[in-house]
N, C-alpha and C positions, 0 to 999 in steps of 0.2 A: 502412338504418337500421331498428335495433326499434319495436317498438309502440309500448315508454313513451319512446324518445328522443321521437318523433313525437310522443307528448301533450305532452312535455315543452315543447316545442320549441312548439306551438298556445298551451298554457296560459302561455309567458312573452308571445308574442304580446297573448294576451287581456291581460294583468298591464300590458303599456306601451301597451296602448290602451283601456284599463281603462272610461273615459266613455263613449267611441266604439262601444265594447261594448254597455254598461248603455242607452245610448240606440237601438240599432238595432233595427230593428221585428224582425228574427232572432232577437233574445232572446227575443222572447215567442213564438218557436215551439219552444224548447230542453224537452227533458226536464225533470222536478223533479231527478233526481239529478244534470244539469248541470248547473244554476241554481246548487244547494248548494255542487258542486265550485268552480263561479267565485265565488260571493261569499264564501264561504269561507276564501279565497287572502287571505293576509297580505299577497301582494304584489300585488294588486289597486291599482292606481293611479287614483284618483277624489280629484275636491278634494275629496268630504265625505262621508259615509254618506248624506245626503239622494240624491244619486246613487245609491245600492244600493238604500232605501227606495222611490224611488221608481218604477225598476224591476220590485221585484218587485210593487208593487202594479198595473204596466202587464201584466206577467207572469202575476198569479193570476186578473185578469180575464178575458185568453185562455185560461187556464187551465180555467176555468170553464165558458167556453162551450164549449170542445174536449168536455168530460165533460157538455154537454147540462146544465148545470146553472146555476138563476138567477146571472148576476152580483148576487150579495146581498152586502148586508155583511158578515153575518155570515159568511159562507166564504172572502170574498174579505180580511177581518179575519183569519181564524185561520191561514189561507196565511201572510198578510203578517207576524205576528207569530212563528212558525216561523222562516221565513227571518233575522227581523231579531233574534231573541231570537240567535241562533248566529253570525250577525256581530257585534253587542255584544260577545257574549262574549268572541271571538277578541278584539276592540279593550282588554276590559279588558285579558286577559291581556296582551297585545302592550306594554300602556303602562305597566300596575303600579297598574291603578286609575284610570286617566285614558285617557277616547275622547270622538273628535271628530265630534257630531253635525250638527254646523253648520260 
């Protein structure tokens, strides 16, 4: 198998355990540019965006620390709003105007 079946084939995994995912403390050891790949994914299966929201706020906290810097609001706020402005957006696109916060 190639490289991109193998991602292929990881990222549907992530996609049909999508919660299971968002919740494991392994998330919060991922790169920034895996984080984006997976919540990113239209086929990311979670009951709500509160699942990806809250996430990545467990996410930029480690984040934080890993880079020696205050867990503060205000960084662990501009993380969080990156991540979640780019999942919105996919959710508008996806529905025609309509996404499911809750």
């Amino acid at each position: 198998m190639g490289d991109d079946v193998i991602m292929d084939k990881c990222l549907e995994l992530i996609d049909e355990q999508g919660k299971e995912t968002l919740e494991s403390e392994s998330f919060t050891e991922l790169k920034p540019e895996i984080v984006k790949t997976i919540i990113s994914r239209d086929t990311l299966d979670v009951p709500s965006e509160v699942h990806v929201w809250d996430a990545c706020v467990k996410w930029a906290g480690a984040e934080c620390k890993r880079q020696g810097k205050e867990v503060g609001y205000s960084f662990r706020m501009l993380l969080q709003l990156q991540f979640m402005a780019l999942r919105v957006q996919l959710k508008i696109k996806r529905y025609g105007g309509y996404f499911d916060l809750f």
